[in-house]
Jmol script that loads the backbone (N, CA, C; Angstrom):
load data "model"
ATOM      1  N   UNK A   1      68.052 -82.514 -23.517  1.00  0.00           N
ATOM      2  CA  UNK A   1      67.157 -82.483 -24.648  1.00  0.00           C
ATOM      3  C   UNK A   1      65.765 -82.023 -24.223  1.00  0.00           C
ATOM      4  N   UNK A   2      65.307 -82.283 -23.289  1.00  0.00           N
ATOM      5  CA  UNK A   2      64.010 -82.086 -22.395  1.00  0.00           C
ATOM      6  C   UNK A   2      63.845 -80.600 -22.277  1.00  0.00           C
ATOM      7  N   UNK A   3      64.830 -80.075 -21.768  1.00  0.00           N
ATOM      8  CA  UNK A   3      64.786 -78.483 -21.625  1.00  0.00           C
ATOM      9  C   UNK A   3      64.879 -78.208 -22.742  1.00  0.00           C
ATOM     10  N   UNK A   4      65.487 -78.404 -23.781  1.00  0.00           N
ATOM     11  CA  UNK A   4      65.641 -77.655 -25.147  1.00  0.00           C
ATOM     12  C   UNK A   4      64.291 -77.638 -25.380  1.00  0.00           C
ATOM     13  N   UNK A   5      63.419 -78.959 -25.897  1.00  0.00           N
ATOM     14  CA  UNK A   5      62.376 -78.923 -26.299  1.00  0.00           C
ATOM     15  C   UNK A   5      61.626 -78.155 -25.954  1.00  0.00           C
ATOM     16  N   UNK A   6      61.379 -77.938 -24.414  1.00  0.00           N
ATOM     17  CA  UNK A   6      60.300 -77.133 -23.882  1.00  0.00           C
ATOM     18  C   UNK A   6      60.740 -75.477 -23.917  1.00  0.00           C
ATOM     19  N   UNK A   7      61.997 -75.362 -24.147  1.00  0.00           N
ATOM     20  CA  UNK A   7      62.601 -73.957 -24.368  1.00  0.00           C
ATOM     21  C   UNK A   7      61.989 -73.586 -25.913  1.00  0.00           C
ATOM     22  N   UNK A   8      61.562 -74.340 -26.312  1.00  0.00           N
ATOM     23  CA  UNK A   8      61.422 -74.469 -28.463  1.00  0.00           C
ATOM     24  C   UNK A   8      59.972 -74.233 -28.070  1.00  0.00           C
ATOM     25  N   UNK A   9      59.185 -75.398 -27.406  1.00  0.00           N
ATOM     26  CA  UNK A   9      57.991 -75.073 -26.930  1.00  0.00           C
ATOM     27  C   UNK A   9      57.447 -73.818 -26.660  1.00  0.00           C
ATOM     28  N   UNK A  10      58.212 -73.249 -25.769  1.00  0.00           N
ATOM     29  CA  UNK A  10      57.494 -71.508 -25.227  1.00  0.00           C
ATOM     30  C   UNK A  10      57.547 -70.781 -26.237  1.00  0.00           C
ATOM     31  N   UNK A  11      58.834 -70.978 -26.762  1.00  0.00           N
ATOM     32  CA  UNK A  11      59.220 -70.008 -27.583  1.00  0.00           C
ATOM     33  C   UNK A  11      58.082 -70.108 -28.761  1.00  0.00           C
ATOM     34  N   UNK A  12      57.243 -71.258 -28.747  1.00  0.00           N
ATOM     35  CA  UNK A  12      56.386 -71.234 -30.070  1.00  0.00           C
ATOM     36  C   UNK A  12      55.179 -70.591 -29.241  1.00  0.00           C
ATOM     37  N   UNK A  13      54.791 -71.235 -28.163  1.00  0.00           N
ATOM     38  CA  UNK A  13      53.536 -70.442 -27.727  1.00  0.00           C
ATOM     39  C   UNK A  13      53.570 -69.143 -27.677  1.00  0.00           C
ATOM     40  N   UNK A  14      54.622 -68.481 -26.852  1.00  0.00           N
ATOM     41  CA  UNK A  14      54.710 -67.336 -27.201  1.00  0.00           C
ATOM     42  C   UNK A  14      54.616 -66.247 -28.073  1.00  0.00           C
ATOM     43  N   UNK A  15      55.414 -67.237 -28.924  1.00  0.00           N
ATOM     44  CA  UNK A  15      54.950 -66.543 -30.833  1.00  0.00           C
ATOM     45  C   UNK A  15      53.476 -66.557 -31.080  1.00  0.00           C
ATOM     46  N   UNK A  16      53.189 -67.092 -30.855  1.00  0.00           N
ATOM     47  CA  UNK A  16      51.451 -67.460 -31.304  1.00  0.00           C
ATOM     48  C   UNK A  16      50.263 -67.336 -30.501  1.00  0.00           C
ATOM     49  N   UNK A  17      51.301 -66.754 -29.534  1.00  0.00           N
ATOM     50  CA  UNK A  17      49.720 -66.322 -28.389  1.00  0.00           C
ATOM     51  C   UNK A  17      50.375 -64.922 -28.824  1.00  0.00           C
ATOM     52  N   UNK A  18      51.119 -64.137 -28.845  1.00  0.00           N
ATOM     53  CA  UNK A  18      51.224 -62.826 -29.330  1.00  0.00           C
ATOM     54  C   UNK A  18      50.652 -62.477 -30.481  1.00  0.00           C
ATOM     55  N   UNK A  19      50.656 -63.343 -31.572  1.00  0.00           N
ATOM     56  CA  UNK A  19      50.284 -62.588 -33.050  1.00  0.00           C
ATOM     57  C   UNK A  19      49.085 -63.183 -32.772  1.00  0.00           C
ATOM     58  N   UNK A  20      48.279 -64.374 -32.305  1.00  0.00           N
ATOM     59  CA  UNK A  20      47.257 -64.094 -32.387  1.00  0.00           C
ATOM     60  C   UNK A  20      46.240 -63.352 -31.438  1.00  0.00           C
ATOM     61  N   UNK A  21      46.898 -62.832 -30.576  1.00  0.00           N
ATOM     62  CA  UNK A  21      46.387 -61.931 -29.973  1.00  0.00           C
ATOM     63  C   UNK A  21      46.213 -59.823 -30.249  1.00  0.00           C
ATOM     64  N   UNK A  22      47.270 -59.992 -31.147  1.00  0.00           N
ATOM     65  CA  UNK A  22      47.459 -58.817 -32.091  1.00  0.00           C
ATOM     66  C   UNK A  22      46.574 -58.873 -33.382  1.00  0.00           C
ATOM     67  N   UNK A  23      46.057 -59.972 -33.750  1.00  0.00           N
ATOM     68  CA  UNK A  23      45.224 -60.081 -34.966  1.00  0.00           C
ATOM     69  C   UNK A  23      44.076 -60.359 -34.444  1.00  0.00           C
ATOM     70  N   UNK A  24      43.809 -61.029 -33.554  1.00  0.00           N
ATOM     71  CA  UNK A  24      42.231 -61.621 -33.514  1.00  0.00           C
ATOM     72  C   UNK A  24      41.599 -60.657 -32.825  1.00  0.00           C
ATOM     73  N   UNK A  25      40.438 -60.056 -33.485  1.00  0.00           N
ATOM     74  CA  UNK A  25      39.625 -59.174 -32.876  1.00  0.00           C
ATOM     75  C   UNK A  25      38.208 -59.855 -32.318  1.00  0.00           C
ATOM     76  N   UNK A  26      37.856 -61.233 -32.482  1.00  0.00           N
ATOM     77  CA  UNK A  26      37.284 -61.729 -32.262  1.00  0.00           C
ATOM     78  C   UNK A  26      36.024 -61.357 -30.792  1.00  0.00           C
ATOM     79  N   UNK A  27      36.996 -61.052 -29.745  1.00  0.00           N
ATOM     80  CA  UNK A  27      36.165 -60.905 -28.533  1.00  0.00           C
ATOM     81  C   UNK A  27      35.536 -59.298 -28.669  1.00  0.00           C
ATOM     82  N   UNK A  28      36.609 -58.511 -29.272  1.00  0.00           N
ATOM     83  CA  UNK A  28      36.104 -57.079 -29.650  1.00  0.00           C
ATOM     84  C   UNK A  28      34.445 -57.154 -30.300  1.00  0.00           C
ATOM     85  N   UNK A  29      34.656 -57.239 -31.373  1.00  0.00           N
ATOM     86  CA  UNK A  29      33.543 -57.801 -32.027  1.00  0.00           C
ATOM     87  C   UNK A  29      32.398 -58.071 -31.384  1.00  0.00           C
ATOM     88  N   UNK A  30      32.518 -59.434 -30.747  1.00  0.00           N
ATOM     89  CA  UNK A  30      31.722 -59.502 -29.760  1.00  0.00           C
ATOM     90  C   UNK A  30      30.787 -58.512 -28.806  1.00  0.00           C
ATOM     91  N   UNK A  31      31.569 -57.977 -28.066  1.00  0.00           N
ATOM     92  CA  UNK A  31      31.425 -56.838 -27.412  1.00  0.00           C
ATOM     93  C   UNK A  31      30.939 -56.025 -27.739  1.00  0.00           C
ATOM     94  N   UNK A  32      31.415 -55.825 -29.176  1.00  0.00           N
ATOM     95  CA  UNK A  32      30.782 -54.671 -29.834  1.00  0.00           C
ATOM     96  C   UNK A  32      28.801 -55.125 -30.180  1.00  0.00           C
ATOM     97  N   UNK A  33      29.063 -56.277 -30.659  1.00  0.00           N
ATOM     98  CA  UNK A  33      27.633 -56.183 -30.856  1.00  0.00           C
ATOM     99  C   UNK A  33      26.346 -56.508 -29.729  1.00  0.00           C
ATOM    100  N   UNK A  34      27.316 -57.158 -28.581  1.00  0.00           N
ATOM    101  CA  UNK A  34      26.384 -57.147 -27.307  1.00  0.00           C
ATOM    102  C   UNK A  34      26.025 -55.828 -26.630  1.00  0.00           C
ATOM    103  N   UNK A  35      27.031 -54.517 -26.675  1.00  0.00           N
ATOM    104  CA  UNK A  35      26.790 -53.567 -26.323  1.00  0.00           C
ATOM    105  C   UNK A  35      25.622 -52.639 -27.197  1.00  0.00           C
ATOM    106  N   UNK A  36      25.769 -52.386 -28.798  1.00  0.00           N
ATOM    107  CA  UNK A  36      25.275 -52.080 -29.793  1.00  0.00           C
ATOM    108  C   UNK A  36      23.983 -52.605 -29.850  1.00  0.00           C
ATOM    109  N   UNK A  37      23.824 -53.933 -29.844  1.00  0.00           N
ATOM    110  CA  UNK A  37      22.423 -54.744 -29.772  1.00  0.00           C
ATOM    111  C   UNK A  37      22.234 -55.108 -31.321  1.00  0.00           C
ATOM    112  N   UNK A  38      23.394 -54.764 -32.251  1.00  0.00           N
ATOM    113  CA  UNK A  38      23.282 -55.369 -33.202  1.00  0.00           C
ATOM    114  C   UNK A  38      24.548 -56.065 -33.867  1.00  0.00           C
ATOM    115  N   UNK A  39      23.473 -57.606 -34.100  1.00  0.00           N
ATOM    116  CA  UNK A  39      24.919 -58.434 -34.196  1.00  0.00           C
ATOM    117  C   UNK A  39      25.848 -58.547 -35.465  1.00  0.00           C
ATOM    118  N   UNK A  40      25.802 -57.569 -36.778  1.00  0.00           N
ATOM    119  CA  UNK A  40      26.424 -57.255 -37.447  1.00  0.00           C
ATOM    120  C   UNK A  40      27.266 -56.189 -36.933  1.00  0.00           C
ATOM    121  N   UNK A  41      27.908 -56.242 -36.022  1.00  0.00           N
ATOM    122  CA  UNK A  41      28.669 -54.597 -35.700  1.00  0.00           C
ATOM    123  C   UNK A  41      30.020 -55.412 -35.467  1.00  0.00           C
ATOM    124  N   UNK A  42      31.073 -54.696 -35.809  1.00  0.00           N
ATOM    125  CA  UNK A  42      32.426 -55.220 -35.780  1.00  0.00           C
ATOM    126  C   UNK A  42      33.400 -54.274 -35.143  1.00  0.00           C
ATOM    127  N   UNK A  43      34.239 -53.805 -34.683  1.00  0.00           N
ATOM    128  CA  UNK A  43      35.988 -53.234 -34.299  1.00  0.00           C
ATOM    129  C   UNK A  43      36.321 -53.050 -35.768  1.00  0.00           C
ATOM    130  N   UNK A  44      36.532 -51.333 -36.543  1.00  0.00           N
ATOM    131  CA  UNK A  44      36.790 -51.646 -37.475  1.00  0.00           C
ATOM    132  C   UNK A  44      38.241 -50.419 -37.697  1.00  0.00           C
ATOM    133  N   UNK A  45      38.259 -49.810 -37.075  1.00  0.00           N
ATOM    134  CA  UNK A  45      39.210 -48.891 -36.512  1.00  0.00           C
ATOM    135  C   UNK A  45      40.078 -49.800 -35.534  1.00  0.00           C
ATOM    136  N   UNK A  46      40.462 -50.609 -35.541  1.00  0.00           N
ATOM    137  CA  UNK A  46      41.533 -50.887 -34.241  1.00  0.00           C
ATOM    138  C   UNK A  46      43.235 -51.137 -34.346  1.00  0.00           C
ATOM    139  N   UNK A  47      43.663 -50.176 -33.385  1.00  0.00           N
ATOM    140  CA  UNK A  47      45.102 -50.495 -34.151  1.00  0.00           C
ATOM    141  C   UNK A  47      45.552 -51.131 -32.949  1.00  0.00           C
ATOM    142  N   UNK A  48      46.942 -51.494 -32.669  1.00  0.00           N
ATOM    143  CA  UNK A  48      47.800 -51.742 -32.206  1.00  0.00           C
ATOM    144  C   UNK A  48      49.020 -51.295 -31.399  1.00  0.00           C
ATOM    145  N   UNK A  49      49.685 -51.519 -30.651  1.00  0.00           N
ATOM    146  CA  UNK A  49      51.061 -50.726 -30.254  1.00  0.00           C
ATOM    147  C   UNK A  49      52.407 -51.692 -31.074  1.00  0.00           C
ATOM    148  N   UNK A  50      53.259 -51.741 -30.846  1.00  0.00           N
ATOM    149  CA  UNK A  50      54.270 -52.329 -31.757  1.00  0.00           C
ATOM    150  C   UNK A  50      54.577 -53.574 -30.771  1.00  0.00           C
ATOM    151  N   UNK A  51      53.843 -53.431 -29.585  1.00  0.00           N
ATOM    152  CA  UNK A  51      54.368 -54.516 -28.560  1.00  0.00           C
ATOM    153  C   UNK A  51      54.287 -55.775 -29.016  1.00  0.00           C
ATOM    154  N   UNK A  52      52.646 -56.301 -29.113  1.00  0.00           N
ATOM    155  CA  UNK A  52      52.776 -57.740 -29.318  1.00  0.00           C
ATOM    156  C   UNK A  52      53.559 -58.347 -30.549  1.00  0.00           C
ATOM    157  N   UNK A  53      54.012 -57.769 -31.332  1.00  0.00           N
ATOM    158  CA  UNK A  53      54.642 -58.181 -32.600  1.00  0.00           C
ATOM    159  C   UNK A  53      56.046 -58.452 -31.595  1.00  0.00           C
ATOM    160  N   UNK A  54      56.320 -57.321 -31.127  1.00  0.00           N
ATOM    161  CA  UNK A  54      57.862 -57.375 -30.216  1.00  0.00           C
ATOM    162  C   UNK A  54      57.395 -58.556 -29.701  1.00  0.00           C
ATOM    163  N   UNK A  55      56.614 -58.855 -28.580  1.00  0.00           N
ATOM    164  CA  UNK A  55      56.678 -60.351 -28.335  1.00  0.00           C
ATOM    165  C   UNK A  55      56.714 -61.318 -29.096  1.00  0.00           C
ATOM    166  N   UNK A  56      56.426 -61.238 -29.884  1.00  0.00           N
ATOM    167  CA  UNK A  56      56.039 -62.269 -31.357  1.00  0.00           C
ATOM    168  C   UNK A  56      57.278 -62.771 -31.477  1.00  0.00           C
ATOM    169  N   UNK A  57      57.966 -61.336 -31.883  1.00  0.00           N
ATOM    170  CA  UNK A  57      59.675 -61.675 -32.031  1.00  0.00           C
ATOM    171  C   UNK A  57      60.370 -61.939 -31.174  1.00  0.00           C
ATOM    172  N   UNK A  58      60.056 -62.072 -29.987  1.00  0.00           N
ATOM    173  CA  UNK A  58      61.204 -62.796 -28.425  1.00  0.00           C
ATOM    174  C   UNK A  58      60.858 -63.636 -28.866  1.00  0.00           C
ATOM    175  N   UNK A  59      59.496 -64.036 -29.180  1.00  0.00           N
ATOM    176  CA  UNK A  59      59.044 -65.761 -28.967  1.00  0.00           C
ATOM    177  C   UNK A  59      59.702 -66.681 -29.834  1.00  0.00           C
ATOM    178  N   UNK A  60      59.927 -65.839 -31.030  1.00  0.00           N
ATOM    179  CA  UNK A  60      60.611 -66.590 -32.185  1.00  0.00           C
ATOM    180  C   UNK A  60      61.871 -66.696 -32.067  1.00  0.00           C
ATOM    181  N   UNK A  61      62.113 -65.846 -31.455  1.00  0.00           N
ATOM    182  CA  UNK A  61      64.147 -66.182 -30.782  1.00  0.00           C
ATOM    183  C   UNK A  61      64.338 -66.605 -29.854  1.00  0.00           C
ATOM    184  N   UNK A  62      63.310 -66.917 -28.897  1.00  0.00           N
ATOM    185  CA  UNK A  62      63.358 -68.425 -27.929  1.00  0.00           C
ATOM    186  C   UNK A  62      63.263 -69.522 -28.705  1.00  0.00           C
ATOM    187  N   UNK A  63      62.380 -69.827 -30.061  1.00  0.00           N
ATOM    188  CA  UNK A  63      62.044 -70.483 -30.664  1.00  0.00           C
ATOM    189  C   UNK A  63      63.185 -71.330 -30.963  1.00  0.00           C
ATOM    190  N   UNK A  64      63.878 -70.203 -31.628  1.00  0.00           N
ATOM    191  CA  UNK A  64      65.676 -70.628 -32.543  1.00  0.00           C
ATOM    192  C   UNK A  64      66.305 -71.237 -31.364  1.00  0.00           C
ATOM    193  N   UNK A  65      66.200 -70.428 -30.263  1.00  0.00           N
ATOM    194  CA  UNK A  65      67.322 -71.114 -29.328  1.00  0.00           C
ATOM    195  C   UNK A  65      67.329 -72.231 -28.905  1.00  0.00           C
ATOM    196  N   UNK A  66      65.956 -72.716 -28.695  1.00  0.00           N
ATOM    197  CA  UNK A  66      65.578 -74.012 -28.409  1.00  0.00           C
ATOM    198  C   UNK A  66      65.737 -74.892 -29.416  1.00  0.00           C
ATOM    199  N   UNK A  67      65.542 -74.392 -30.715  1.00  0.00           N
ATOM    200  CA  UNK A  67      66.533 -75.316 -31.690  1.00  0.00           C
ATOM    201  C   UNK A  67      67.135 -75.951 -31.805  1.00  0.00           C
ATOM    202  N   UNK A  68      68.412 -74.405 -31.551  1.00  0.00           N
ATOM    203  CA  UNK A  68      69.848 -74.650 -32.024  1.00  0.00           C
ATOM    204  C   UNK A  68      69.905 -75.378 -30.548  1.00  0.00           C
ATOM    205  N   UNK A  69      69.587 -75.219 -29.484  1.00  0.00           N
ATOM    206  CA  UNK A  69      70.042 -76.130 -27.931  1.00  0.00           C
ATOM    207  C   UNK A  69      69.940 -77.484 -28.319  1.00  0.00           C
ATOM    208  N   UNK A  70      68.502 -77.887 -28.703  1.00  0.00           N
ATOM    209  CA  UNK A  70      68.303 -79.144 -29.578  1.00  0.00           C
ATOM    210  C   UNK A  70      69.200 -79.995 -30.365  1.00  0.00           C
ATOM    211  N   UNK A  71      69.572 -79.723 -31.335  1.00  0.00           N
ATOM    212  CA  UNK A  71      69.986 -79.497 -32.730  1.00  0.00           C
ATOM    213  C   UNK A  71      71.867 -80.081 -32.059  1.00  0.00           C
ATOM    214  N   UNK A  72      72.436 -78.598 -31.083  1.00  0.00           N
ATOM    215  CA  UNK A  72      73.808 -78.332 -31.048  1.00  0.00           C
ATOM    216  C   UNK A  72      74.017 -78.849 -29.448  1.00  0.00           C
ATOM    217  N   UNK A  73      72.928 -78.789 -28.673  1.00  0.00           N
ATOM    218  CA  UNK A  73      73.041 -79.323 -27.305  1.00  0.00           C
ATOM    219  C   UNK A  73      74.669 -80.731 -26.799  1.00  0.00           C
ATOM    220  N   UNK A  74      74.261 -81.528 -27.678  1.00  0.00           N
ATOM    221  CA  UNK A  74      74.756 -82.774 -27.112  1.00  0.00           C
ATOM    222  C   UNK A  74      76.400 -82.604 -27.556  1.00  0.00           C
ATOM    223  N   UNK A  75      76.733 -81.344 -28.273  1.00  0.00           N
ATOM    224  CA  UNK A  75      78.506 -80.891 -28.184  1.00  0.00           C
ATOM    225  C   UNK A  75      78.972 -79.780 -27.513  1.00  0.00           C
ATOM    226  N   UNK A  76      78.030 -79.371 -26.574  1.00  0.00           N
ATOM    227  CA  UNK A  76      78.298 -78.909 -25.641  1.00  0.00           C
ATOM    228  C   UNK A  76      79.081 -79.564 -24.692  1.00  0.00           C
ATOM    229  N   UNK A  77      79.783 -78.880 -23.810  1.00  0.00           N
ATOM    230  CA  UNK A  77      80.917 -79.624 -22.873  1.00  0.00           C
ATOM    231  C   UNK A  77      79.523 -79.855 -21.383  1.00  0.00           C
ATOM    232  N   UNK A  78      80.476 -80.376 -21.132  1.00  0.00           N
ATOM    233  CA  UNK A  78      79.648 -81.273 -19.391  1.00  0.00           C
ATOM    234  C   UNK A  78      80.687 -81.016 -18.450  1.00  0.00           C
ATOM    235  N   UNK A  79      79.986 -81.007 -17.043  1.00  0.00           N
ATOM    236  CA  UNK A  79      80.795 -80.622 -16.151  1.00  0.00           C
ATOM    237  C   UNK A  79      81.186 -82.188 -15.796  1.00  0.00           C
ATOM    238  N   UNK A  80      83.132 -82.200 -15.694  1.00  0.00           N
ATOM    239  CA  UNK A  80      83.210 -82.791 -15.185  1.00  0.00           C
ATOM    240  C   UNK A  80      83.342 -83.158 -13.759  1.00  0.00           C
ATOM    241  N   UNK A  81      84.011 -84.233 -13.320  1.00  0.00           N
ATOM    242  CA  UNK A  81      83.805 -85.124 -11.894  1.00  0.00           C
ATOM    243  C   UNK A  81      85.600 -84.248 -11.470  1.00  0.00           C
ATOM    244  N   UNK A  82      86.259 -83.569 -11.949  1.00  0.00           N
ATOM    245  CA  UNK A  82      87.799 -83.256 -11.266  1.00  0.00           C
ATOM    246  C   UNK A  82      87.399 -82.799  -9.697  1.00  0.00           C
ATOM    247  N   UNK A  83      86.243 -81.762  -9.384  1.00  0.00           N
ATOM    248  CA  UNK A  83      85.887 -81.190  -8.072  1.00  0.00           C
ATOM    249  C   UNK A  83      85.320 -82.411  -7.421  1.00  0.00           C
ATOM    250  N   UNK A  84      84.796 -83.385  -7.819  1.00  0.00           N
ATOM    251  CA  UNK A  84      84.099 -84.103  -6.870  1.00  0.00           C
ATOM    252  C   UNK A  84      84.971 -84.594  -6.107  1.00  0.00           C
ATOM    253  N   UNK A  85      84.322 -84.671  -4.963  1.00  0.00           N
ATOM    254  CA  UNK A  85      85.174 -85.557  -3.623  1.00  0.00           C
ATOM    255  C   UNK A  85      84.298 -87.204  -3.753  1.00  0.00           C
ATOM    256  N   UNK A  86      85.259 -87.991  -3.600  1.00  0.00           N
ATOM    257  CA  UNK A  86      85.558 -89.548  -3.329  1.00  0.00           C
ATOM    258  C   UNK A  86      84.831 -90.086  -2.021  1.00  0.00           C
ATOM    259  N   UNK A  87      84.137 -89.292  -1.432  1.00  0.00           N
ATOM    260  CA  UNK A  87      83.805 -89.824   0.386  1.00  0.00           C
ATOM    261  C   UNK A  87      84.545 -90.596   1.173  1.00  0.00           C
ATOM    262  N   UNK A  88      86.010 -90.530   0.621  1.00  0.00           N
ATOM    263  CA  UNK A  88      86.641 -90.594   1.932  1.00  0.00           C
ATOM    264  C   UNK A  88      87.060 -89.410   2.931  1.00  0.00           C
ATOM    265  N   UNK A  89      87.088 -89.691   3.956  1.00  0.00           N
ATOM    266  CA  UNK A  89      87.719 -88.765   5.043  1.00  0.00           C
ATOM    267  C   UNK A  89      88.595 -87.976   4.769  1.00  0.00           C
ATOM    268  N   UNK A  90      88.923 -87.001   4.473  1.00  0.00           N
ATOM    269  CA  UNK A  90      90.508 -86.191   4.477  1.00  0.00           C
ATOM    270  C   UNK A  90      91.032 -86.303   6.110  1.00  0.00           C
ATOM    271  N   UNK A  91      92.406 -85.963   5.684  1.00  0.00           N
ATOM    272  CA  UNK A  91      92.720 -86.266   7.107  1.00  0.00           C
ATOM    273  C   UNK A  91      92.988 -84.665   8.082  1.00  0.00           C
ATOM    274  N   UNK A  92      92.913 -84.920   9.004  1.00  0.00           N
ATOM    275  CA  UNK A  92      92.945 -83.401   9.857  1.00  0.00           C
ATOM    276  C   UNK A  92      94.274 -82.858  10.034  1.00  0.00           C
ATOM    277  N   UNK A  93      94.533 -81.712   9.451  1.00  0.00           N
ATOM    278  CA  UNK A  93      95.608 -81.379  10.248  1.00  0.00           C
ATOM    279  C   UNK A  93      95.912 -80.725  11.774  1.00  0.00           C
ATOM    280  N   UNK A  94      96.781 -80.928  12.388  1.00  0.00           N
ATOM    281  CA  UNK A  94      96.886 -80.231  13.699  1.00  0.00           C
ATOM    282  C   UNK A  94      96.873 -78.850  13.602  1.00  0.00           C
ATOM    283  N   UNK A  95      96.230 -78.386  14.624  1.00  0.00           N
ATOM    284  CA  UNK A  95      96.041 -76.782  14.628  1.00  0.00           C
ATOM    285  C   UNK A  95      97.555 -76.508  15.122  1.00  0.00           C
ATOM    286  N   UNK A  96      98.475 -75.477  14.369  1.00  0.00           N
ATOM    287  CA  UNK A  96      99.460 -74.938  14.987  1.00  0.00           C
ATOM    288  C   UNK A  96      99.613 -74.399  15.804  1.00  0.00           C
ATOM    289  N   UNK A  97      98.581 -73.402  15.451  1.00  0.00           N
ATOM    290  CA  UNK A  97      98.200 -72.229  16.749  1.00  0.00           C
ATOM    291  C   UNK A  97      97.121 -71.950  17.257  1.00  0.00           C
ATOM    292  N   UNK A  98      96.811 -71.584  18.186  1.00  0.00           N
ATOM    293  CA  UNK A  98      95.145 -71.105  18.131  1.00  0.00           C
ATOM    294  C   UNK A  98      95.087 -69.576  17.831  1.00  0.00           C
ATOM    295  N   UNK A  99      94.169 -69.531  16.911  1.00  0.00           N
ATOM    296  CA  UNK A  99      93.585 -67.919  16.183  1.00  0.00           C
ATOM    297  C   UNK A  99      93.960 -66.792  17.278  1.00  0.00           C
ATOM    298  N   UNK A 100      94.276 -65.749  16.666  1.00  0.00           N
ATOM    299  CA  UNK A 100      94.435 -64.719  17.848  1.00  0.00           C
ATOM    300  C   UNK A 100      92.510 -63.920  17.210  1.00  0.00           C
ATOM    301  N   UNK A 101      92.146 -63.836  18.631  1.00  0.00           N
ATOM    302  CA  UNK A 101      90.741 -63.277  18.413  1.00  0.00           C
ATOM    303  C   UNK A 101      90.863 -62.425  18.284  1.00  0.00           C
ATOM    304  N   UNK A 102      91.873 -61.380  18.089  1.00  0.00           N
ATOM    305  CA  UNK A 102      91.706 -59.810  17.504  1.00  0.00           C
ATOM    306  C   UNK A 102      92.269 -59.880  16.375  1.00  0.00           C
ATOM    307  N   UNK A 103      92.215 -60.873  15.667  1.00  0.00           N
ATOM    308  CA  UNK A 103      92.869 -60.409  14.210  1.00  0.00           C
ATOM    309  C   UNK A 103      91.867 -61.597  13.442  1.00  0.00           C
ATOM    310  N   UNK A 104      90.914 -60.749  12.884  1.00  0.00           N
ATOM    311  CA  UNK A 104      90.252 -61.536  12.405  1.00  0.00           C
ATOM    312  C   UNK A 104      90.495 -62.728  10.789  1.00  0.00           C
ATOM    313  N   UNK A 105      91.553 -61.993  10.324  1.00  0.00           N
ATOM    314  CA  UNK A 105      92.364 -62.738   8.902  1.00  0.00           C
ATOM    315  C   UNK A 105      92.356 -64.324   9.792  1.00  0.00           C
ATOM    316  N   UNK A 106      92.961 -64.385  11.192  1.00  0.00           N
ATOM    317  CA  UNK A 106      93.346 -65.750  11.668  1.00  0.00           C
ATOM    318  C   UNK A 106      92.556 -66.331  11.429  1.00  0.00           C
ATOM    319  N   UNK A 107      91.217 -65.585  11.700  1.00  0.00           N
ATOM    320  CA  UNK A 107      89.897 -66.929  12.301  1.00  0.00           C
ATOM    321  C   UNK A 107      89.721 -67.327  10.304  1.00  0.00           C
ATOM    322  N   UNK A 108      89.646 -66.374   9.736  1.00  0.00           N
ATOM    323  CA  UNK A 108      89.311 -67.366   7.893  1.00  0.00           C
ATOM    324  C   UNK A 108      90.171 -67.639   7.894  1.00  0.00           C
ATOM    325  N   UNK A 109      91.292 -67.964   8.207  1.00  0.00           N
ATOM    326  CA  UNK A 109      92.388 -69.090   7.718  1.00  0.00           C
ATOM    327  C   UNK A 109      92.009 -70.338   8.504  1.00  0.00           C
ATOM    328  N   UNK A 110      91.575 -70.403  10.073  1.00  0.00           N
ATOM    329  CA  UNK A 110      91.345 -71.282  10.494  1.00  0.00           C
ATOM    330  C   UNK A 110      90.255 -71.876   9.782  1.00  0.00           C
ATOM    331  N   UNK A 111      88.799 -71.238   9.192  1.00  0.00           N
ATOM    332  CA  UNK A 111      87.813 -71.568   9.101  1.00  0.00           C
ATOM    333  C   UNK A 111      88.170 -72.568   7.637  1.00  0.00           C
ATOM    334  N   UNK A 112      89.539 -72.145   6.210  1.00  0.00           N
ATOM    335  CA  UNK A 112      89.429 -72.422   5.329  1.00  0.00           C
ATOM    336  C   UNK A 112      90.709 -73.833   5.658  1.00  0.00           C
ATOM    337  N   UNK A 113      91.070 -73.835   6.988  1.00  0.00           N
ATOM    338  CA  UNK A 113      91.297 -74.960   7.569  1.00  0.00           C
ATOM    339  C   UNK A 113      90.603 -76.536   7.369  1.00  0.00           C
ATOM    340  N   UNK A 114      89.623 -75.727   7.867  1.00  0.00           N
ATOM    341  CA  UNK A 114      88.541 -76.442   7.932  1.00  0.00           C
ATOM    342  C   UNK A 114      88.064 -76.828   9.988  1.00  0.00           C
ATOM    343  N   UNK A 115      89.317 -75.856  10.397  1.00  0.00           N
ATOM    344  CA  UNK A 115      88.708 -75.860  11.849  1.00  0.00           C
ATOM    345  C   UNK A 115      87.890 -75.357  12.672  1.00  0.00           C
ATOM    346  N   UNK A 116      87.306 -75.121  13.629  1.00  0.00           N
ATOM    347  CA  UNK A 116      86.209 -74.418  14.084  1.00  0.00           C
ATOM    348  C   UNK A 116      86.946 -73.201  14.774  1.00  0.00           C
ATOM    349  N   UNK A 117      87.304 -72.034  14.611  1.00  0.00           N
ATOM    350  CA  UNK A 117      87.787 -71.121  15.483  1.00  0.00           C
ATOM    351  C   UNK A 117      87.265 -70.501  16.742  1.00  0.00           C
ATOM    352  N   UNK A 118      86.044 -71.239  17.025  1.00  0.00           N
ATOM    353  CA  UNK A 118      85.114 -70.659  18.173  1.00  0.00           C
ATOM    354  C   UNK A 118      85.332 -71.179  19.167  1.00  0.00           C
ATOM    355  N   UNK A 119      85.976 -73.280  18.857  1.00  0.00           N
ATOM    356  CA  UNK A 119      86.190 -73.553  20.148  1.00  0.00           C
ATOM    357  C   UNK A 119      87.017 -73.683  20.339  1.00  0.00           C
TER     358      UNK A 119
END
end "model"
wireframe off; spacefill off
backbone 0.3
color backbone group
């Protein structure tokens, strides 16, 4: 649930540091009238590229996902315990043969043994 949330989280900042960074001309402005020397002067021509909106829209479909993770998360399947090992010992088997060192197939069979083929 923790990750969902914070997956919902970005996905909102994201949205909203993009569009308002595509709309707010605020620092422009600024600029404009510290350079100009007059503080009625504004950015009044300024366009855009199609990008930050495109971010806008990842952000909002991280948004959903973090949702629906939310929302649909907890019927999701879980890994179960079938792979886990028990910490007991397995037991060793006897080496049949020892590896022939020119054929290297021997030594990964020994190794998936679980024996050391080196010594």
């Amino acid at each position: 649930r923790l990750v969902a949330v914070l997956l919902a989280l970005s996905g909102l900042g994201a949205a909203l540091s993009a569009w308002v960074g595509a709309t707010d001309s605020t620092a422009l402005d600024e600029e404009a009238a510290r350079t100009t020397g007059d503080a009625a002067a504004t950015i009044d021509a300024l366009t855009h590229t199609a990008w930050p909106y495109v971010t806008a829209a990842g952000g909002l479909l991280i948004l959903v996902a973090g949702l629906l993770a939310l929302r649909f998360g907890s019927r999701w399947p879980t890994m179960s315990g079938r792979y886990e090992r028990d910490g007991t010992p397995r037991p060793r088997k006897a080496p049949r043969t020892a590896p022939d060192p020119d054929r290297p197939e021997e030594l990964w069979k020994a190794l998936d043994r679980g024996e050391d083929p080196t010594g």
